[in-house]
C-alpha positions as CSV (number, residue, x, y, z in Angstrom):
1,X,13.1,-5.9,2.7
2,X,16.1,-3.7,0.8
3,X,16.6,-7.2,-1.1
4,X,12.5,-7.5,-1.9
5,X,12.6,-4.3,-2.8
6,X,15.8,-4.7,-5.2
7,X,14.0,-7.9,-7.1
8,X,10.5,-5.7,-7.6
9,X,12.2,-2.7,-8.8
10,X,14.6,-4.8,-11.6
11,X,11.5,-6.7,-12.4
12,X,9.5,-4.2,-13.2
13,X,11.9,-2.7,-15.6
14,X,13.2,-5.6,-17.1
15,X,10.3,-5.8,-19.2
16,X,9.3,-2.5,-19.8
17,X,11.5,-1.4,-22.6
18,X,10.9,-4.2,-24.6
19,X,7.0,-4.3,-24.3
20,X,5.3,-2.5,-27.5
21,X,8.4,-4.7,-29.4
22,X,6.6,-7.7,-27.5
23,X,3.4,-6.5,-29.1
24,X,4.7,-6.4,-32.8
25,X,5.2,-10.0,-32.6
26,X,1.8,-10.6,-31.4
27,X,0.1,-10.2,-34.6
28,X,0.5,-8.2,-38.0
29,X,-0.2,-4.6,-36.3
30,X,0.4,-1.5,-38.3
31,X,3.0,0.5,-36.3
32,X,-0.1,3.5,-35.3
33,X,-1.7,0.2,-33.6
34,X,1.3,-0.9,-32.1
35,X,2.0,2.2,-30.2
36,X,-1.8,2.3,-29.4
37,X,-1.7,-0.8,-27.6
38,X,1.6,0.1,-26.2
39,X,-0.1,3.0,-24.6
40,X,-3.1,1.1,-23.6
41,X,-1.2,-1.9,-21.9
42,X,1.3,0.6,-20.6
43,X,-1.9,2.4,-18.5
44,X,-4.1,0.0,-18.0
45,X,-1.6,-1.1,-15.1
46,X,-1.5,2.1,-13.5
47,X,-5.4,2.6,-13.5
48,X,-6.4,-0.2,-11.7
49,X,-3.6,0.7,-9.3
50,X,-4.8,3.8,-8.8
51,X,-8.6,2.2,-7.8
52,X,-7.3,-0.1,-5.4
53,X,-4.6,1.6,-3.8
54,X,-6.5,3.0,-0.8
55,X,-8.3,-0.8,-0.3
56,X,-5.0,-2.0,-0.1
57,X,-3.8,0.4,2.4
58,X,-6.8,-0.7,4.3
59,X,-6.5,-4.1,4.3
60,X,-2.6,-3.8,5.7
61,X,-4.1,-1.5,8.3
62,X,-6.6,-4.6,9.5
63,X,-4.8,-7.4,8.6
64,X,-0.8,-6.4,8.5
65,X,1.3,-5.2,5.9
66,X,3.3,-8.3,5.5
67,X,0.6,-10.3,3.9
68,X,-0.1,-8.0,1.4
69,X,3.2,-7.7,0.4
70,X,3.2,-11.3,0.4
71,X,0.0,-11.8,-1.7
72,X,1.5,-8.8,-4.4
73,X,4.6,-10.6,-4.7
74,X,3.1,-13.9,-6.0
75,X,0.4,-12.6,-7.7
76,X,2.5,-10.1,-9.7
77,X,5.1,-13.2,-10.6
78,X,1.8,-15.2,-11.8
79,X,0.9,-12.3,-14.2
80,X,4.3,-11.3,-15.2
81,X,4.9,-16.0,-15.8
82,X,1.4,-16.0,-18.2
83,X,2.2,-12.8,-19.8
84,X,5.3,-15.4,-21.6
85,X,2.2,-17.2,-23.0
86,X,0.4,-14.9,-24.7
87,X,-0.8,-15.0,-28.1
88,X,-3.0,-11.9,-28.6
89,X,-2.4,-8.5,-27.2
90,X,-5.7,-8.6,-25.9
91,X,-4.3,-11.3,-23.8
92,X,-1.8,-8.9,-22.5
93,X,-4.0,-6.4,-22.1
94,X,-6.1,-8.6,-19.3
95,X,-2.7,-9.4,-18.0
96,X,-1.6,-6.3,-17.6
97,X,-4.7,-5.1,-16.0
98,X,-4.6,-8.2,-13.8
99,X,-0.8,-6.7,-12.4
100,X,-2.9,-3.6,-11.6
101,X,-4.7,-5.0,-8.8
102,X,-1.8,-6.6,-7.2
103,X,0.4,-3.7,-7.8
104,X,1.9,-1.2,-4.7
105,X,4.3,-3.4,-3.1
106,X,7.1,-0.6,-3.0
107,X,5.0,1.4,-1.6
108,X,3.4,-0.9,1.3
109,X,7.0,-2.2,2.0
110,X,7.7,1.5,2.7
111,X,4.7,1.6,5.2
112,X,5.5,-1.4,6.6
113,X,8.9,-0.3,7.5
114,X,7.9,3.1,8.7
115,X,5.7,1.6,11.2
116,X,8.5,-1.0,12.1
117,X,11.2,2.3,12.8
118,X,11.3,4.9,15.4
119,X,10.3,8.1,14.2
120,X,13.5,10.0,14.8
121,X,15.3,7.7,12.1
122,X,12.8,7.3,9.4
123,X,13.6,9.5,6.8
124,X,17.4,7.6,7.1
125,X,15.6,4.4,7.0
126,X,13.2,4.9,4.1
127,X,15.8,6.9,1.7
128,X,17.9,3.6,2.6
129,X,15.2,1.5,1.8
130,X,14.5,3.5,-1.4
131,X,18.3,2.3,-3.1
132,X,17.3,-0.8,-3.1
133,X,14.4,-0.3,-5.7
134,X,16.3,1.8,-7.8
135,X,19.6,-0.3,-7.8
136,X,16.9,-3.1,-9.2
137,X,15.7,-0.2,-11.5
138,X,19.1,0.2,-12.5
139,X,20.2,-3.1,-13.4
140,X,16.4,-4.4,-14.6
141,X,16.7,-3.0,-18.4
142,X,20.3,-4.1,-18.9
143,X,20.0,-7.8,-17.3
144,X,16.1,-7.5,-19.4
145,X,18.0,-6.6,-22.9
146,X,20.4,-9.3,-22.8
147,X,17.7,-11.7,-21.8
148,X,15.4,-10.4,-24.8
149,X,18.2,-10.4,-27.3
150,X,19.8,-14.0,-26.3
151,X,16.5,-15.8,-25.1
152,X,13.8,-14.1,-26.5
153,X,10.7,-11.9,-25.0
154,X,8.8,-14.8,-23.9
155,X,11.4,-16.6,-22.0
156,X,12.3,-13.0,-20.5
157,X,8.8,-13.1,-19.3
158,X,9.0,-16.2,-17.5
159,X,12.4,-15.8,-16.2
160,X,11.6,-12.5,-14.9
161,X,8.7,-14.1,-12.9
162,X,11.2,-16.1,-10.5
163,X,12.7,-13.0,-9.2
164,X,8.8,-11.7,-8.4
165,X,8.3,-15.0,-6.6
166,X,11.6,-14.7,-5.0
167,X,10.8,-11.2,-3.7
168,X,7.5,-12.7,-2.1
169,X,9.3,-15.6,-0.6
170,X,12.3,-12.5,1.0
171,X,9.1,-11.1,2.8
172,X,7.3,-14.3,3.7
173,X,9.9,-15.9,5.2
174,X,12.7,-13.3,6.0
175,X,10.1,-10.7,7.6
176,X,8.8,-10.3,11.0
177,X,6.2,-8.2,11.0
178,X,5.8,-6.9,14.4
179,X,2.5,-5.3,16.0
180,X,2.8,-2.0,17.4
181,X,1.2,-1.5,20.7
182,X,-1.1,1.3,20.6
183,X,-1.3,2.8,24.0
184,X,-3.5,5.5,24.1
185,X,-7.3,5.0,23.2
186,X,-6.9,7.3,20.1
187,X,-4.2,5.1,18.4
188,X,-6.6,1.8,19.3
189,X,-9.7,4.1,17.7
190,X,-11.3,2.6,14.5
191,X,-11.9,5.0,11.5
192,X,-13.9,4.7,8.7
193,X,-13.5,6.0,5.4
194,X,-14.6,9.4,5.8
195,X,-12.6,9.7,8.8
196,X,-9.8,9.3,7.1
197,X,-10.9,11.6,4.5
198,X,-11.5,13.8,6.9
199,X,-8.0,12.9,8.6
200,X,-6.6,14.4,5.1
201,X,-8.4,17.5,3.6
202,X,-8.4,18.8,7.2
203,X,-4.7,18.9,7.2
204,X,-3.6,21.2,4.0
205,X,0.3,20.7,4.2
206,X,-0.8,16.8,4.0
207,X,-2.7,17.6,1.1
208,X,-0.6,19.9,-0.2
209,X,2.2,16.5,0.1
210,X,0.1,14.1,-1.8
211,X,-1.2,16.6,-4.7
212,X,2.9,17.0,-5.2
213,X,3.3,13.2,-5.5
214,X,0.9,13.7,-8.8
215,X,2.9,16.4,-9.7
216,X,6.3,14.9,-9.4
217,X,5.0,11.6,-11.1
218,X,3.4,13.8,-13.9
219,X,7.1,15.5,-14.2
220,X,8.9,12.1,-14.2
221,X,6.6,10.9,-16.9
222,X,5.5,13.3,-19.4
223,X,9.3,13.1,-20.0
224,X,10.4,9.4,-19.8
225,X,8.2,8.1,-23.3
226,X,9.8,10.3,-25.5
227,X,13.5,10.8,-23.7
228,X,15.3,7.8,-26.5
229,X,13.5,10.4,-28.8
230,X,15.3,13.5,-27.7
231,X,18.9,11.3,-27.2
232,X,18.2,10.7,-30.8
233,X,17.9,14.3,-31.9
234,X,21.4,15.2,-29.7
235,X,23.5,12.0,-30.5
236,X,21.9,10.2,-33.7
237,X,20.5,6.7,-34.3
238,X,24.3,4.9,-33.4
239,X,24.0,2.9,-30.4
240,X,20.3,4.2,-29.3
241,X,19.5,1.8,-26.8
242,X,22.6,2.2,-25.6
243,X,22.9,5.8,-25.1
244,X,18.9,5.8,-23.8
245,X,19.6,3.5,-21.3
246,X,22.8,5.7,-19.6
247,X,20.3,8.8,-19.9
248,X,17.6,7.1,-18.2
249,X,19.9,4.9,-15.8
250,X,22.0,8.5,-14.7
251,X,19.0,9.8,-12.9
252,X,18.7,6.7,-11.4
253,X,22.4,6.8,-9.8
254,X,22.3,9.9,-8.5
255,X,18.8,8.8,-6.6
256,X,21.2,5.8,-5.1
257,X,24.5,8.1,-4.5
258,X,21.6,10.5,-2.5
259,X,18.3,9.4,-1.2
260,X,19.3,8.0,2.5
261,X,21.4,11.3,3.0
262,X,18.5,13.3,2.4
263,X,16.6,11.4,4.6
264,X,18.9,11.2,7.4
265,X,19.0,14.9,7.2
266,X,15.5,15.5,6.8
267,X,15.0,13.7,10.3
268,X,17.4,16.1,11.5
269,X,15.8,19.1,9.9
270,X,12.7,18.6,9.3
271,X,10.4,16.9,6.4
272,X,9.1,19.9,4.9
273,X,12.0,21.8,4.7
274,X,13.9,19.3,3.1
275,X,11.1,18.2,0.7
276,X,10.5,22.5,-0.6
277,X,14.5,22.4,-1.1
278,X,14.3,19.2,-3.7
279,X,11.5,20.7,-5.3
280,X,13.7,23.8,-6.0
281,X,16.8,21.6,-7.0
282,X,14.7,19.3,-9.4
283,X,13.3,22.4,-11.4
284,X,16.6,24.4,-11.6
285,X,17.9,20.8,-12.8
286,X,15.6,19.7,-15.2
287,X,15.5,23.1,-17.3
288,X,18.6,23.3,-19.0
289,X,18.1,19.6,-20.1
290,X,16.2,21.6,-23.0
291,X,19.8,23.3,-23.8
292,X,21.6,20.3,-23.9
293,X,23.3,20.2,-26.9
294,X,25.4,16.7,-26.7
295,X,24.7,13.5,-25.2
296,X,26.9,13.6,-22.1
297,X,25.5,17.0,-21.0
298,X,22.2,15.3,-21.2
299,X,23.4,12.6,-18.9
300,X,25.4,15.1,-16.7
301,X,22.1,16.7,-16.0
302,X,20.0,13.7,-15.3
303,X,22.5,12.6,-12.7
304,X,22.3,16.1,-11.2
305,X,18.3,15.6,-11.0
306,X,18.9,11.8,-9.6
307,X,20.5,13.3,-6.7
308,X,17.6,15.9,-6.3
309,X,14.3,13.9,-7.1
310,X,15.3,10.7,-5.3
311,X,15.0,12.3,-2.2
312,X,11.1,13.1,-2.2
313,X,9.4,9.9,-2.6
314,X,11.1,8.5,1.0
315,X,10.6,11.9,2.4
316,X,7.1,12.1,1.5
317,X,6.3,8.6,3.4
318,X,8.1,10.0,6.5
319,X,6.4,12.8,6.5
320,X,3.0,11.0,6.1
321,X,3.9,8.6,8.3
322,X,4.9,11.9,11.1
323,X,1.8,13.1,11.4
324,X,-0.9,10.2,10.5
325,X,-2.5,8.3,13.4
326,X,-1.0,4.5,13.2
327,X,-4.5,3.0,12.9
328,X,-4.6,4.4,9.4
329,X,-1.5,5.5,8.4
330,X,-1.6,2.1,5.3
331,X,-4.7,3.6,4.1
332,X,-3.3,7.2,4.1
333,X,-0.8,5.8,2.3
334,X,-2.8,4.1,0.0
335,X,-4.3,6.9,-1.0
336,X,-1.2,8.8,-1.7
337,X,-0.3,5.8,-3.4
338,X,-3.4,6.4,-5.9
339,X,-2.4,9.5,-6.5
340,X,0.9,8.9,-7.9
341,X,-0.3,6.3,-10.1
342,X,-2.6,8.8,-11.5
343,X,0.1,11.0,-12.0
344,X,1.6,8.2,-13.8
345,X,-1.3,8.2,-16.3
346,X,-1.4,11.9,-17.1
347,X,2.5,12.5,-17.6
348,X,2.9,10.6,-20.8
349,X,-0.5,12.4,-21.8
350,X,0.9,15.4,-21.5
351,X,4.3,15.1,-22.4
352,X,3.3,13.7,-25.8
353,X,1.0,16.2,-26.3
354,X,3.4,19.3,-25.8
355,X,6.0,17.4,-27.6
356,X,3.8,16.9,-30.7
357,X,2.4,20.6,-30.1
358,X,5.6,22.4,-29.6
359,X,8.8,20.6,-29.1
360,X,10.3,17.7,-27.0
361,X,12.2,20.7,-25.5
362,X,9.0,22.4,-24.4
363,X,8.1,19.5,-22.1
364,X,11.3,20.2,-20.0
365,X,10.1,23.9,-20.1
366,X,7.0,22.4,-18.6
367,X,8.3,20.1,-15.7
368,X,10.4,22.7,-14.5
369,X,7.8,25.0,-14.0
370,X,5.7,22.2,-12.5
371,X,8.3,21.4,-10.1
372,X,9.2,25.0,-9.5
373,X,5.5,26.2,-8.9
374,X,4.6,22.7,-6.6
375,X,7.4,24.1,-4.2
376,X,6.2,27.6,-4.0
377,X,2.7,26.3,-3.1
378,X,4.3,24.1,-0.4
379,X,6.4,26.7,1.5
380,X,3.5,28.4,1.0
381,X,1.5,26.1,2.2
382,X,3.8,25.4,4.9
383,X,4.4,28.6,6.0
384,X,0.4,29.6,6.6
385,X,0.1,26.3,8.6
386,X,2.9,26.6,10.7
387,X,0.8,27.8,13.9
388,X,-1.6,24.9,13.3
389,X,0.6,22.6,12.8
390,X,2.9,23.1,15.6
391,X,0.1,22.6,17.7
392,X,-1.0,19.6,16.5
393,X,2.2,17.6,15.2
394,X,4.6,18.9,17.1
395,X,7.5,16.9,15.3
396,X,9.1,18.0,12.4
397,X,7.0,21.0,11.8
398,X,8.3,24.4,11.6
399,X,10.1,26.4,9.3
């Protein structure tokens, strides 16, 4: 599964940084049009994802995880193969929202292997799993450049397809989903929709968890669009890519160097704890990015946050997974899932519009105070439910 994951994450960002360029050559666009449809075929993904998320989660709650994975492997390679073919951007634009619905596999390989793992090692497990998505992340926009530059964006396209197909070929044939006996006449109960809504809003630390996936998506994002812009302002226009690429690809190391130690001692410590201390970490690290004032301090500082922010997508999975029945734990997930992706929408919203507004600084100002104010409201939250929660999931939490 580390290996699936490694061949969706470098997929997925292989083409990415190249796509409103992909656009340009799609027709005679003025450059406001271009980045229009860049914007457009950027979220149209992410939207759909967000709609079927929580169906998803469902149907690898009925049916198994595996063949979900399975069926989002291929039909994300299919998409990713036409999108070579194009000839409109309108064309890419059905594509694109055609990779919506088969989007999530990260997310359901993390469910899959939570439910696969003892509980007393999942945190470990699911920060381990996590490297392998961001070493693909990692290595995705470098191996995707030199494809671009030597081959061409089309070719990129299709050769970027075969790693998709060969993620989905890793699960089909290298995974054994196995089915985990539910003893008790609660885990073998059947919920329906609005028990599981019900399973959610009842709980207000779980809700409190999934609201903070928005948020942390909405940090990661608002600031990612416009990032080459600020390396720009500190280091000029000589070797741009370049430079953008080590500030994005810092953050992304110091998620490797970090995420399965955080996890391994989250499942010592506890989830929450754990979770409320990267919070705190990311905020005091992402504010005096606004004060770089040369690119390596800028890359220092992403690094820093790497090692911070990697460790609450895993932790927020174990956590889920720690106190959400088995029987619905995918479509929990799902719905957490849905929430992210929303978050993914609304950050570049925002972060362009403070940046146009104020100043590309002011968005750092911003996701700072985000992060810093989601981690108040979680001890917070934490700290009123304690009682409650104690009593009914005993595991992993009090603070």
């Amino acid at each position: 599964m580390w290996f699936a994951n490694f061949f969706i994450g470098g997929s997925m960002t292989m083409v990415i940084p190249f796509l409103s360029l992909y656009i340009e050559t799609l027709g005679d666009y003025p450059d406001k049009l271009v980045q229009q449809w860049s914007g457009w075929v950027f979220a149209i993904t992410f939207f759909i994802a967000f709609l079927v998320a929580p169906i998803w989660g469902r149907f690898g709650d009925k049916h198994g995880r595996k063949k979900f994975l399975v069926i989002a492997g291929f039909g994300l390679g299919v998409c990713v193969f036409f999108m070579g073919f194009v000839t409109t951007v309108f064309q890419l634009f059905l594509l694109r929202m055609l990779m919506g619905f088969f989007s999530g596999f990260i997310s359901m390989s993390q469910a899959l292997i939570s439910t696969q793992t003892p509980k007393r090692i999942a945190g470990k497990v699911l920060g381990t799993l996590q490297t392998g998505n961001v070493t693909g992340s990692l290595l995705g926009p470098l191996f995707g450049g030199i494809l671009a530059d030597s081959l061409g964006y089309a070719t990129t396209f299709q050769i970027t397809s075969i790693t998709l197909f060969m993620a989905a070929f890793f699960v089909l044939f290298g995974i054994k989903e196995v089915k985990v006996e539910q003893k008790t006449s609660e885990q073998r109960k059947s919920y329906s929709t609005r028990e599981v809504l019900q399973h959610i809003f009842f709980n207000p630390v779980l809700v409190m968890v999934m609201v903070i996936s928005m948020f942390v998506q909405i940090a990661n994002f608002s600031i990612q669009p416009i990032l080459s812009l600020f390396v720009h302002e500190l280091h000029g226009s000589e070797s741009i890519a370049f430079f953008s690429g080590l500030a994005f690809s810092a953050t992304g190391l110091g998620n490797l160097l970090m995420a399965r130690n955080w996890g391994k001692l989250a499942d010592k410590v506890g989830y929450e704890k754990i979770l409320i201390l990267l919070l705190f970490l990311s905020a005091l690290f992402y504010l005096p990015e606004a004060y770089a004032s040369n690119i390596w301090q800028l890359v220092g500082l992403r690094f820093l946050l790497g090692i911070a922010i990697g460790g609450i997508i895993p932790l927020r999975t174990a956590y889920i997974r720690q106190v959400t029945p088995l029987a619905i734990q995918g479509e929990v997930l799902g719905y957490n899932t849905s929430v992210r992706f929303l978050g993914n929408i609304i950050g570049p919203l925002i972060g362009g519009w403070i940046s146009g507004l104020y100043s590309i600084s002011a968005v750092f100002y911003f996701t700072s105070a985000l992060l810093l104010i989601s981690g108040i409201a979680l001890w917070i939250t934490v700290y009123r439910n304690t009682n409650s929660s104690s009593h009914r999931y005993p595991a992993h939490s009090k603070v």
